[in-house]
N, C-alpha and C positions, 0 to 999 in steps of 0.2 A: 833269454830268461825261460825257464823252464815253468812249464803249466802244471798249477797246484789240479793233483788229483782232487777231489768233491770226497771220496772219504777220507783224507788227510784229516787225523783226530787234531792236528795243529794249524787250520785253516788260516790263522792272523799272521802268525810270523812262521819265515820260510829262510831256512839258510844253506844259499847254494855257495859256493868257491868261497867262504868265508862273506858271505852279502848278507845282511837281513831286509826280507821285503814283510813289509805291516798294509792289510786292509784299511784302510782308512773310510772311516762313514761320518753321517750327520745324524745326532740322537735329539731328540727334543725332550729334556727331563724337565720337573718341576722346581722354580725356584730353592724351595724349599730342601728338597732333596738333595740337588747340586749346591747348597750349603753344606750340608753337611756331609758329602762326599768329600768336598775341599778340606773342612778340620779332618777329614778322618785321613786324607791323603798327608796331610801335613802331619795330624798326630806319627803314622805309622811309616813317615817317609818314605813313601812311595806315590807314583803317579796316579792319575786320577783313574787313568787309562788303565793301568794296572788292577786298579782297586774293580771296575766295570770288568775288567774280561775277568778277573779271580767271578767276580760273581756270577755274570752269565755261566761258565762253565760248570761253576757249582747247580746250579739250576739247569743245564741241559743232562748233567749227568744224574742225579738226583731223580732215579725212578721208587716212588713211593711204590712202597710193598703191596702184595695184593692182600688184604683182610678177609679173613674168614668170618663169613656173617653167620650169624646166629640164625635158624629157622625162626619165620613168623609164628607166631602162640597161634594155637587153632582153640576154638569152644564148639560145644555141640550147644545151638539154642534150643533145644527141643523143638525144631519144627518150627513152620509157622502158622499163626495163631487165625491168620486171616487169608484168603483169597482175592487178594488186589486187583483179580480178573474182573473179579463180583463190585460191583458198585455199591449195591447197595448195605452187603458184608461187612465192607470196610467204612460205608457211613456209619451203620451203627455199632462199631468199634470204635470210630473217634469221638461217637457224641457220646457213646456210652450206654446204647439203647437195649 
């Protein structure tokens, strides 16, 4: 058997002299989920198996675009009003004095 290259874009299944060799793993999904994986395998006639690597692929290739963000709003406050260095400034700007 010949050794799958690591960047083989078809890492599962490998066909050498007419052979197919499949990676086989162990997934722990939620009941829930593996419900309705099963009707949707059964709806669309195909393996479950199937339905899991269609999806994984779709999500390994699936590179979300990069977004062009909007700069953040700038304001001028006019300054500040107080001197937070100053104790006692800033006391009597919060009491009001």
């Amino acid at each position: 058997m010949l050794p799958i290259p690591m960047n083989d874009p078809d890492l599962t299944t490998r066909h050498t002299n007419g052979m197919v060799f499949h990676m086989k793993t162990t997934l722990n999904i939620d009941d829930g989920v593996m419900v309705r994986l099963r009707r949707e395998a059964a709806r669309s006639g195909r393996t479950m198996s199937e339905l899991v690597e269609t999806a994984l692929r779709g999500l390994l290739q699936a590179k979300p675009a990069a977004v062009e963000l909007r700069p953040l709003p700038s304001f001028n406050s006019g300054g500040a009003l107080v001197d937070i260095a100053d104790r006692e400034a800033l006391y009597r700007a919060m009491e009001g004095r």
